[in-house]
C-alpha positions as CSV (number, residue, x, y, z in Angstrom):
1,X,-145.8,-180.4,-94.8
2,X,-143.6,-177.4,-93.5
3,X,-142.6,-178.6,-90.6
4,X,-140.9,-175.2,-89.6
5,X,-144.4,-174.0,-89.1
6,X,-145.0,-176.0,-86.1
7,X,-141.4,-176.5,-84.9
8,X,-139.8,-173.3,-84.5
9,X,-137.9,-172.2,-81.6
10,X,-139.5,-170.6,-79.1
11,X,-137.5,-167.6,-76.7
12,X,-136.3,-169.2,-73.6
13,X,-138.6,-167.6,-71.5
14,X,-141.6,-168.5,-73.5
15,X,-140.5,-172.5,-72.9
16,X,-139.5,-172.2,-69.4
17,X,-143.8,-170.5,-69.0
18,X,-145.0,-173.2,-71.0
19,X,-142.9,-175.7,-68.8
20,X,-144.4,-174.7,-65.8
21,X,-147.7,-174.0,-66.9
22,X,-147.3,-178.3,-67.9
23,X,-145.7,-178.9,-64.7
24,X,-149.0,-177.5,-62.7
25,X,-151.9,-179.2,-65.0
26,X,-149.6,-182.4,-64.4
27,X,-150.0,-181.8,-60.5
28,X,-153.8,-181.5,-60.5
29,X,-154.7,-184.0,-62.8
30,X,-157.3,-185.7,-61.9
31,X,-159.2,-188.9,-62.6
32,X,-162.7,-189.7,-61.4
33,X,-165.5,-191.8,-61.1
34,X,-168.6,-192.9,-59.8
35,X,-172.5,-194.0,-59.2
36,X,-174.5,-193.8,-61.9
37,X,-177.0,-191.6,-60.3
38,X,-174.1,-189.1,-58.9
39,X,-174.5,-190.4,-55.1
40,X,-171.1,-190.7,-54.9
41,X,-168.0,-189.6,-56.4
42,X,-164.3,-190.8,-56.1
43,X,-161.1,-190.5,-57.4
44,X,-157.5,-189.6,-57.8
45,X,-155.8,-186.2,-57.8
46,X,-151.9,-186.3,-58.5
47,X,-151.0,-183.7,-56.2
48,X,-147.6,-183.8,-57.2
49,X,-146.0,-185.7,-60.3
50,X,-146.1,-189.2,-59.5
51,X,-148.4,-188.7,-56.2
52,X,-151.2,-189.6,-56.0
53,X,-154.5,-188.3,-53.5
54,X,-157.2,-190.4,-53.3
55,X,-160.7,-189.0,-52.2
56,X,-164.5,-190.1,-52.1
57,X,-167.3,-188.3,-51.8
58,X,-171.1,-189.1,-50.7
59,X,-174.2,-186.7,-51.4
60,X,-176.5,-186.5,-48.1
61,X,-179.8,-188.1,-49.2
62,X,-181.4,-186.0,-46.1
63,X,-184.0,-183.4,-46.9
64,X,-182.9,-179.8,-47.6
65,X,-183.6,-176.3,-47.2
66,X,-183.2,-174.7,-50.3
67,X,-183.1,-171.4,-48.6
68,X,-179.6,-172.5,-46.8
69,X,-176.5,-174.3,-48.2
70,X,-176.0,-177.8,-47.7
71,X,-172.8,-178.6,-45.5
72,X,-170.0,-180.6,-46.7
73,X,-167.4,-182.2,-44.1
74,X,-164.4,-183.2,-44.9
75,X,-162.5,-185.8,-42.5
76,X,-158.8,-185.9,-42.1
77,X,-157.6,-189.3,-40.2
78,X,-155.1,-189.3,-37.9
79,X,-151.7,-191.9,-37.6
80,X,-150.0,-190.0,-38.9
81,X,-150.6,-192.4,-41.9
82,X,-154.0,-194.3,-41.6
83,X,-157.0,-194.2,-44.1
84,X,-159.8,-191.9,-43.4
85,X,-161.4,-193.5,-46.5
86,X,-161.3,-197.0,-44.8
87,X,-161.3,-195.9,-40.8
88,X,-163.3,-192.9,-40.6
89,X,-165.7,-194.1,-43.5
90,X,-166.7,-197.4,-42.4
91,X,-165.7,-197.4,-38.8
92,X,-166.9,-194.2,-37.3
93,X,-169.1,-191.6,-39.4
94,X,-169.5,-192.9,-43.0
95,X,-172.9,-194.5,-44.3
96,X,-172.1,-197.8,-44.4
97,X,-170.8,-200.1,-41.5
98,X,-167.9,-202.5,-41.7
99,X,-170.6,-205.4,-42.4
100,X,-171.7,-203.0,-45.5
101,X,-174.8,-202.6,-43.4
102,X,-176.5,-198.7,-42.7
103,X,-175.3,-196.7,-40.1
104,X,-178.0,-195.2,-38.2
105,X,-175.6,-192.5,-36.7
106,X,-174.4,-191.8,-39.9
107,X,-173.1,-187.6,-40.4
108,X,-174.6,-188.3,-43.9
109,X,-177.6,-187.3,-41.8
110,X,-176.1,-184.1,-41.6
111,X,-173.4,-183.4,-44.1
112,X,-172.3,-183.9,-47.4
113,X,-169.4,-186.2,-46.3
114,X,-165.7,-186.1,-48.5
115,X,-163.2,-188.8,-47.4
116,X,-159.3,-188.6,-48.2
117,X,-156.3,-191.0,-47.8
118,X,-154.3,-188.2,-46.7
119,X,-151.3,-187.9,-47.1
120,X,-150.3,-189.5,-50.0
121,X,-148.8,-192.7,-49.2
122,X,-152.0,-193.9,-46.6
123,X,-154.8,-196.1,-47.4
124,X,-155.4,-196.3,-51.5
125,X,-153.2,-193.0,-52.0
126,X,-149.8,-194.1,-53.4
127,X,-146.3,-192.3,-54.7
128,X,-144.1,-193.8,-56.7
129,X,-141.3,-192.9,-55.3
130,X,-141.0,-192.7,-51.2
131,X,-139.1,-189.3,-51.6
132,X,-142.3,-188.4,-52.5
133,X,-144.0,-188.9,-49.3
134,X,-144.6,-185.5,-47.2
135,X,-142.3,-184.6,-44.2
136,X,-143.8,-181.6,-42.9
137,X,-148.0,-181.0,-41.8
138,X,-147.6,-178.0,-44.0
139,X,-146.4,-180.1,-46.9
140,X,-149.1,-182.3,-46.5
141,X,-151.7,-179.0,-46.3
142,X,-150.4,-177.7,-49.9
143,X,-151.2,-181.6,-51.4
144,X,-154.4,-181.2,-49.8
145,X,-155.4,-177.6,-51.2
146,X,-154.3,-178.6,-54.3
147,X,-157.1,-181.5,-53.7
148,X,-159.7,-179.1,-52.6
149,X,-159.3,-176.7,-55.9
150,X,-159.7,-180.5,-57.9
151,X,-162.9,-180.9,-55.7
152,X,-164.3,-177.6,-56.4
153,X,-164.1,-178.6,-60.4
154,X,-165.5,-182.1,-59.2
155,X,-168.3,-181.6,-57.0
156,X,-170.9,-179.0,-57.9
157,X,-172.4,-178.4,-54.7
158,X,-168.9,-177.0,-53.2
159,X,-169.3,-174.0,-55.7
160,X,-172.2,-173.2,-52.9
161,X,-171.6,-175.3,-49.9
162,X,-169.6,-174.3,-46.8
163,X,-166.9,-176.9,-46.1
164,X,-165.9,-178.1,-42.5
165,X,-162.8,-179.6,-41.7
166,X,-163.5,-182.2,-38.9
167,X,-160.1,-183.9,-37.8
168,X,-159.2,-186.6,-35.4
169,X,-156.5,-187.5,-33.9
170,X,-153.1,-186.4,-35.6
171,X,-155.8,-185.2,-38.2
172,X,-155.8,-181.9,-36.4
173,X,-152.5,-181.5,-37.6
174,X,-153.5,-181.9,-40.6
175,X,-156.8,-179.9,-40.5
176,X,-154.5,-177.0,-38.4
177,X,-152.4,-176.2,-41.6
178,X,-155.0,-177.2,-44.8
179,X,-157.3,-174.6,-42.8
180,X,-155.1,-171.7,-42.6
181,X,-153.9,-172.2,-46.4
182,X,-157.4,-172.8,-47.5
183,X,-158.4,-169.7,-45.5
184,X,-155.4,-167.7,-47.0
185,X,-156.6,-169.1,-50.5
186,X,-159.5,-167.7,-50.1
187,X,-158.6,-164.4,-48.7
188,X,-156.4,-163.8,-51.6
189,X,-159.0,-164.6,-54.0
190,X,-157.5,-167.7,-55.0
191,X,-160.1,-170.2,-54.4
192,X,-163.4,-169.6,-54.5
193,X,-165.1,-171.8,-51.5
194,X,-166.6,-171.1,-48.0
195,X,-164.2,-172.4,-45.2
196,X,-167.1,-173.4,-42.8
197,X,-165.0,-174.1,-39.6
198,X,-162.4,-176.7,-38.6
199,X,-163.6,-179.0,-36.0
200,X,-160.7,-181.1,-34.1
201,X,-161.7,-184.2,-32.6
202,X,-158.8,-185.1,-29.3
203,X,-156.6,-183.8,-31.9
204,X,-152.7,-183.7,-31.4
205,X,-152.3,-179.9,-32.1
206,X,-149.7,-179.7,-28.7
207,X,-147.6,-182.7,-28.4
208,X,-146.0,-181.1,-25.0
209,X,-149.6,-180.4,-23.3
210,X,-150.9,-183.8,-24.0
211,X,-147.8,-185.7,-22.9
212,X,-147.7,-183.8,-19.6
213,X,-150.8,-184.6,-18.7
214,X,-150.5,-188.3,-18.9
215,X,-149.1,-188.8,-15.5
216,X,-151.8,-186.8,-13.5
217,X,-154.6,-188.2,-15.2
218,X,-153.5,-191.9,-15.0
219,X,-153.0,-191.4,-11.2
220,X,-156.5,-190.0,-11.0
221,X,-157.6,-192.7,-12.4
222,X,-155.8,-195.2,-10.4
223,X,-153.9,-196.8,-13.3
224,X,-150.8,-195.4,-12.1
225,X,-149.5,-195.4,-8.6
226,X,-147.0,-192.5,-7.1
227,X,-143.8,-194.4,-7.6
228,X,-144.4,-194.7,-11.2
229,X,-145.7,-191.4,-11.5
230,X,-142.3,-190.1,-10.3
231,X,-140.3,-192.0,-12.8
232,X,-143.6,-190.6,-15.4
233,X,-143.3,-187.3,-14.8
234,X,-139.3,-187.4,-15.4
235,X,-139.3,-188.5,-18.4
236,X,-142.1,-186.2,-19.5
237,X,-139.5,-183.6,-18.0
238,X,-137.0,-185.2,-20.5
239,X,-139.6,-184.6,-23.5
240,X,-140.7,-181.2,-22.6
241,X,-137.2,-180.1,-22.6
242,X,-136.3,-181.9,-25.9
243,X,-139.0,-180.0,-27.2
244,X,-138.5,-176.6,-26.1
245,X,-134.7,-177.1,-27.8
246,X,-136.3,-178.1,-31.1
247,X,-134.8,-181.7,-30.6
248,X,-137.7,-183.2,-32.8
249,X,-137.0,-186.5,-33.5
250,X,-135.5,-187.2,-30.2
251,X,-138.6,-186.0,-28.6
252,X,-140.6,-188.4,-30.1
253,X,-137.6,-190.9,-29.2
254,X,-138.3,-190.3,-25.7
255,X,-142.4,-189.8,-25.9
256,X,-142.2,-193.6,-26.9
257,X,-140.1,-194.6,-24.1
258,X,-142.6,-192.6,-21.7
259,X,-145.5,-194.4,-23.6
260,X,-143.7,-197.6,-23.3
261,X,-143.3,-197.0,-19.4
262,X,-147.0,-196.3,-18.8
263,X,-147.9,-199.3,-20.9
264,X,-146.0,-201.2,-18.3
265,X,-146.4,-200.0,-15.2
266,X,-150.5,-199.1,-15.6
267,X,-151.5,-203.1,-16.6
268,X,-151.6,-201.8,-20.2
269,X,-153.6,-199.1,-19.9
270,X,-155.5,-198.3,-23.5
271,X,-154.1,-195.2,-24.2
272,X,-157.2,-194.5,-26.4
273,X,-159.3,-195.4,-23.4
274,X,-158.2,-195.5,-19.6
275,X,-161.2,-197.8,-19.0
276,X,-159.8,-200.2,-20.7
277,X,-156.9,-202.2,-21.5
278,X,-154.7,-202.3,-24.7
279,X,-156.4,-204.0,-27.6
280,X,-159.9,-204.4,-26.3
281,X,-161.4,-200.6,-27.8
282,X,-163.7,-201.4,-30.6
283,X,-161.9,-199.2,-33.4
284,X,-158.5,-199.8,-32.6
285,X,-159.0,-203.4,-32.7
286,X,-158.9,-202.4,-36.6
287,X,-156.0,-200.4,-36.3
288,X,-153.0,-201.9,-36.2
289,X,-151.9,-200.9,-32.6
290,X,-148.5,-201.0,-34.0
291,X,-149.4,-198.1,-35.9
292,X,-151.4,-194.6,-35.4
293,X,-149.6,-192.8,-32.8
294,X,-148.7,-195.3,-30.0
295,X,-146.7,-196.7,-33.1
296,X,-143.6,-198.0,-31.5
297,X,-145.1,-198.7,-28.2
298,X,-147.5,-201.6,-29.3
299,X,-145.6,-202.8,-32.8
300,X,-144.2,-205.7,-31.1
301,X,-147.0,-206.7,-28.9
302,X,-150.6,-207.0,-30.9
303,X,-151.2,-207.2,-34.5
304,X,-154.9,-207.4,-36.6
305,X,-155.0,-210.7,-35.4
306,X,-155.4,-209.0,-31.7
307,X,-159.1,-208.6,-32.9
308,X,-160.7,-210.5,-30.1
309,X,-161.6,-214.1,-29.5
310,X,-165.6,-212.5,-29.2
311,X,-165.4,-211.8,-32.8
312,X,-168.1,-212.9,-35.3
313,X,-166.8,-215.4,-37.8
314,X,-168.4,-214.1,-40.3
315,X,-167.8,-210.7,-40.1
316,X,-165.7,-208.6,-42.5
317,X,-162.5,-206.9,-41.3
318,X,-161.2,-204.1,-42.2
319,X,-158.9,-205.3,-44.4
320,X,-161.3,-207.9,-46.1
321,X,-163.8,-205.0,-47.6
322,X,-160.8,-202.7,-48.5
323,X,-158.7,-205.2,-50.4
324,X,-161.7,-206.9,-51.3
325,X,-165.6,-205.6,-52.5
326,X,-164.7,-201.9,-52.2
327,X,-161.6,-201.9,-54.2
328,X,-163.5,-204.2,-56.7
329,X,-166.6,-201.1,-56.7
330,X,-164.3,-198.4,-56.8
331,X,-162.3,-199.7,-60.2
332,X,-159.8,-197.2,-60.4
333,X,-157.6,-198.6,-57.6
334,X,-154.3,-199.8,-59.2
335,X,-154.8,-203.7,-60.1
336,X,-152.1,-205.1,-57.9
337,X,-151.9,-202.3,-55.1
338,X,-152.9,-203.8,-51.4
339,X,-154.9,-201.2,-49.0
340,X,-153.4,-200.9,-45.9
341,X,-155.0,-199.4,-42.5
342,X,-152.0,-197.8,-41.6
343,X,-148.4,-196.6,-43.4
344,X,-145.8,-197.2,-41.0
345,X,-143.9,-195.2,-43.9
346,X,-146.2,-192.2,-43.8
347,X,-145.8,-192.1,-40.1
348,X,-141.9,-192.3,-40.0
349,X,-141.3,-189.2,-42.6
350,X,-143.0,-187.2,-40.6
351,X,-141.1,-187.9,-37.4
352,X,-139.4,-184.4,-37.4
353,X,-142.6,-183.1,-37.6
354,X,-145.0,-185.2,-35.4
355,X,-143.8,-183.2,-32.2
356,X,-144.3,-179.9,-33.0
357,X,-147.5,-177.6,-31.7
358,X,-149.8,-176.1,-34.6
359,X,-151.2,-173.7,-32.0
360,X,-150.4,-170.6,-34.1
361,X,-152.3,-172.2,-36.8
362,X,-155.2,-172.5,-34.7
363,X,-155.2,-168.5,-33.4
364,X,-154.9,-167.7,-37.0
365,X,-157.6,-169.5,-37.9
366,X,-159.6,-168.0,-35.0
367,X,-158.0,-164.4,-36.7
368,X,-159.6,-164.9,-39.7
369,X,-163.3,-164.7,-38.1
370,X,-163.3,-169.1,-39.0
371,X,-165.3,-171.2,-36.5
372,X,-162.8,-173.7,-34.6
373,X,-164.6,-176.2,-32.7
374,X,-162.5,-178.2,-30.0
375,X,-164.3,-181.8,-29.0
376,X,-162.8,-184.1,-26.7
377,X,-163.5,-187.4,-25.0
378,X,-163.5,-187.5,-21.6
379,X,-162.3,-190.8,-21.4
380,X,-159.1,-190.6,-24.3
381,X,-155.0,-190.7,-22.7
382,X,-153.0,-189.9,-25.8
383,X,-154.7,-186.9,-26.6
384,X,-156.6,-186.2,-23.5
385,X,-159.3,-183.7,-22.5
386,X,-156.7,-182.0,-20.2
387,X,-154.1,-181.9,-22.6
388,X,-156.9,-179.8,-24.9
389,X,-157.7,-177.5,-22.7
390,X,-153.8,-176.4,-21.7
391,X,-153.0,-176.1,-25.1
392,X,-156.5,-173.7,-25.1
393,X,-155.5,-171.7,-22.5
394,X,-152.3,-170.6,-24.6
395,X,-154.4,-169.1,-27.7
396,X,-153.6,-165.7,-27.8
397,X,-156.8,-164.7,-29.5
398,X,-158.1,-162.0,-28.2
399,X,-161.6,-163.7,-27.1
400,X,-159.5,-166.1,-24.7
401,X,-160.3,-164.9,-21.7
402,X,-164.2,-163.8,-22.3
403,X,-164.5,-167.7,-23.5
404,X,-162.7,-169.4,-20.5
405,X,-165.2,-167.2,-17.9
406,X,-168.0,-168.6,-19.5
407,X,-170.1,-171.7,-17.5
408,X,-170.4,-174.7,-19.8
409,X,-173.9,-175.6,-20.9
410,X,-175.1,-179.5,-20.7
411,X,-175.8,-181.7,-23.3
412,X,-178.8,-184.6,-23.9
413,X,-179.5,-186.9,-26.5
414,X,-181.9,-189.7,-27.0
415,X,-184.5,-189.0,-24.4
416,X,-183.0,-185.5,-23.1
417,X,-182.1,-185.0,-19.4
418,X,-184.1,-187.9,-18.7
419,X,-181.4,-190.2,-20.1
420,X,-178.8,-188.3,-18.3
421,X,-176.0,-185.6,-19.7
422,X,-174.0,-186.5,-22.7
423,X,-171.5,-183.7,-22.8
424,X,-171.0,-179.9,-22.2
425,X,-170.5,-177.4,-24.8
426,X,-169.0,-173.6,-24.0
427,X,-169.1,-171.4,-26.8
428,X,-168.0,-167.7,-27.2
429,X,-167.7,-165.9,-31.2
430,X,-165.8,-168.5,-33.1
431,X,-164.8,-170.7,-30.9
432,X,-166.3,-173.7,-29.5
433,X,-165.7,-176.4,-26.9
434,X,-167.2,-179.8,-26.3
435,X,-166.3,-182.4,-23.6
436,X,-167.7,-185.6,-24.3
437,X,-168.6,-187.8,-21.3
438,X,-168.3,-191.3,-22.0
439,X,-165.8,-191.4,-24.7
440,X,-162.7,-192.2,-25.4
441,X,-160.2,-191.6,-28.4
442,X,-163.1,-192.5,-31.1
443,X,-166.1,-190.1,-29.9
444,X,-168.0,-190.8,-32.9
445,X,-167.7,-194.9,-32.2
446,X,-168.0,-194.3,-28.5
447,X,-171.1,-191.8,-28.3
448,X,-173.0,-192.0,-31.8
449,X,-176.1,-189.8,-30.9
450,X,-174.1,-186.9,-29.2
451,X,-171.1,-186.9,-31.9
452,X,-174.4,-186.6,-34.4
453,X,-176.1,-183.9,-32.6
454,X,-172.4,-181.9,-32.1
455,X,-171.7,-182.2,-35.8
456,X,-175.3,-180.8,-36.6
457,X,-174.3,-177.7,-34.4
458,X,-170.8,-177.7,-35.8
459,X,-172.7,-177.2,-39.7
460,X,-175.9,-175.7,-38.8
461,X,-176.8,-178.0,-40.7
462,X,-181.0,-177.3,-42.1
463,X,-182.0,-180.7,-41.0
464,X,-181.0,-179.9,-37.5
């Protein structure tokens, strides 16, 4: 054999091309799987050398139109750090409860539904090396683009079906930053998809609006009295101004020692929920209240154990299905990897990130002509109704002030006005607002029929 015919040199510039070109199929490879009758899909994307994105996707077995595209949604989880392929999926929208048992209220009813364990490092996503793990939102938005061109490849229906980006929590973060780079994508004719809308459930796009309006809205509620709302409202001071000097992780210092002080002074007040105290909302008796954002706050005090002495004995945790019958389905998950709700490690490398505002994001989005949708339970602390609308009124899009004029328009479900009003929407162009009476933190957990109506409207979805 002559070898020199298949060994030559080749110019340095020719190598360094062909290196790169390597470098980028390495970061998108992919490797999926699924139902044998194409249901569902799941799989990895390795976003990065040695990081890997997990995802799953579910086909809506609802009727279609075949005059109008079929809406996918894709949810992004919050923590920063817990699994929207474990939470969000089995505890709030996905088909399937935590018992493996149907979901009436299910947003398969509505949507093509994509899950992710974003970023890499939460739920079954993994790196193999922590310097791997993302330290900015935008970081985390050019992993997930590069999982969205992967899912374009993988499911068909994307080629043709507008995608929503419906966030919760710190998700909106997420969803803030993955919007606007899928939108520039797009723009520049670099990915050829339909950027629906982004839809931010009491999402932590302004860390200073929400954390001011803990005080006032705790003393309206009675779980605070004056003299703590003093010492409240001071350390909030200390925050804002951290903030506004770019003082990031010392921000978040001192927004956990504000947390901390409302925790103790309101007869631990549920921060998700003010109608209730720590530990007893439904969905974050799954989440490790040590973990998602009132991380340092409750780490010492409750645990998964903290589930409730109410509980069924023979009903599956979290945990159990996760590490158990839905790792054992899904076949790809590394043999000896353990699923966790929430990655305290996530969370920390991105604490010089977690306080800063993506509200430039948002009026970009808006910009662009893409629908942004703003829900919010009435009932939720950390990232409160309030909170959303201060961090509203600072948009500078130029439909502001023609959408904040506008009378809100009530909302029914299950029986209309008869069974009283569920929420109230305002809407003007592309932006949209929905206050959710009733609800806390979780809307989809805490009002099922209304979250399901709102995410029909959200899609236009043909079954609506």
């Amino acid at each position: 054999m002559d070898r020199s015919r298949y060994c030559s040199p080749l110019p340095l510039h020719l190598l360094l091309l062909g290196l790169i070109s390597l470098l980028h199929a390495c970061s998108a490879a992919s490797v999926t799987a699924g139902t044998p009758d194409g249901s569902e899909l799941w799989g990895y994307v390795e976003v990065r050398p040695k990081a890997h994105l997990f995802w799953w996707y579910y086909k809506s077995p609802a009727q279609r139109t075949p005059s109008k595209p079929w809406p996918t949604v894709l949810w992004l989880q919050g923590g920063p750090g817990a699994s929207g392929v474990g939470l969000g999926n089995f505890l709030e929208v996905g088909p399937l409860d935590v018992d493996l048992k149907p979901r009436n209220s299910t947003w398969l009813h509505k949507a093509d539904l994509i899950f992710v364990d974003n970023p890499v490092g939460t739920g079954y996503s993994y790196v193999e090396d922590d310097s791997l793990l993302v330290t900015s939102d935008w970081q985390q938005a050019e992993d997930m683009t590069t999982v969205v061109r992967a899912l374009v490849k993988e499911v068909p229906t994307l080629a043709t079906s507008p995608l929503f980006l419906v966030a919760e929590s710190y998700g909106g973060k997420y969803a803030a930053t993955l919007g606007v780079s899928v939108a520039r994508a797009v723009r520049a004719g670099e990915l050829n998809i339909t950027l629906g809308g982004v839809a931010l459930g009491d999402s932590w796009i302004s860390p200073e609006d929400f954390m001011l309006s803990y005080t006032p809205l705790l003393l309206s509620v009675s779980r605070l009295d004056d003299n703590a709302g003093d010492e409240a409202n001071k350390k909030a001071e200390t925050v804002k101004e951290q903030i506004v000097a770019g003082q990031w992780a010392a921000s978040h210092k001192s927004w956990v020692s504000l947390l901390d002080f409302i925790d103790d002074k309101s007869g631990n007040v549920d921060v998700y929920n003010f109608m209730l105290d720590s530990g007893m909302d439904p969905v974050a008796l799954d989440i490790p209240l040590g973990s998602s954002l009132t991380s340092s706050l409750h780490a010492t005090k409750y645990s998964t154990s903290h589930r409730g002495q109410d509980s069924q004995p023979d009903s599956n945790t979290i945990d159990s299905i996760m590490n158990g019958v839905i790792k054992q389905k899904l076949k790809i998950i590394p043999k000896n990897f353990t699923w966790g709700q929430q990655s305290d490690s996530v969370y920390h490398a991105l604490v010089n990130d977690f306080m800063k505002p993506r509200i430039d994001e948002i009026d970009e989005l808006l910009s662009y002509g893409v629908n942004v949708t703003v829900y919010n339970g009435q009932l939720d602390v950390i990232c409160s109704t309030n909170g959303a609308e201060a961090w509203v009124q600072k948009l500078k899009w130029d439909g502001l002030k023609s959408f904040l004029n506008l009378p809100r328009q009530p909302l029914y479900c299950g029986g209309g006005a008869s069974k009283g009003t569920k929420a109230f929407v305002r809407s003007y162009k592309n932006l949209h607002f929905y206050w959710i009476l009733g609800a806390g933190h979780y809307v989809p957990a805490d009002q099922p029929c209304i979250a399901l109506s709102m995410i029909s409207s959200i899609t236009q979805s043909p079954a609506s």
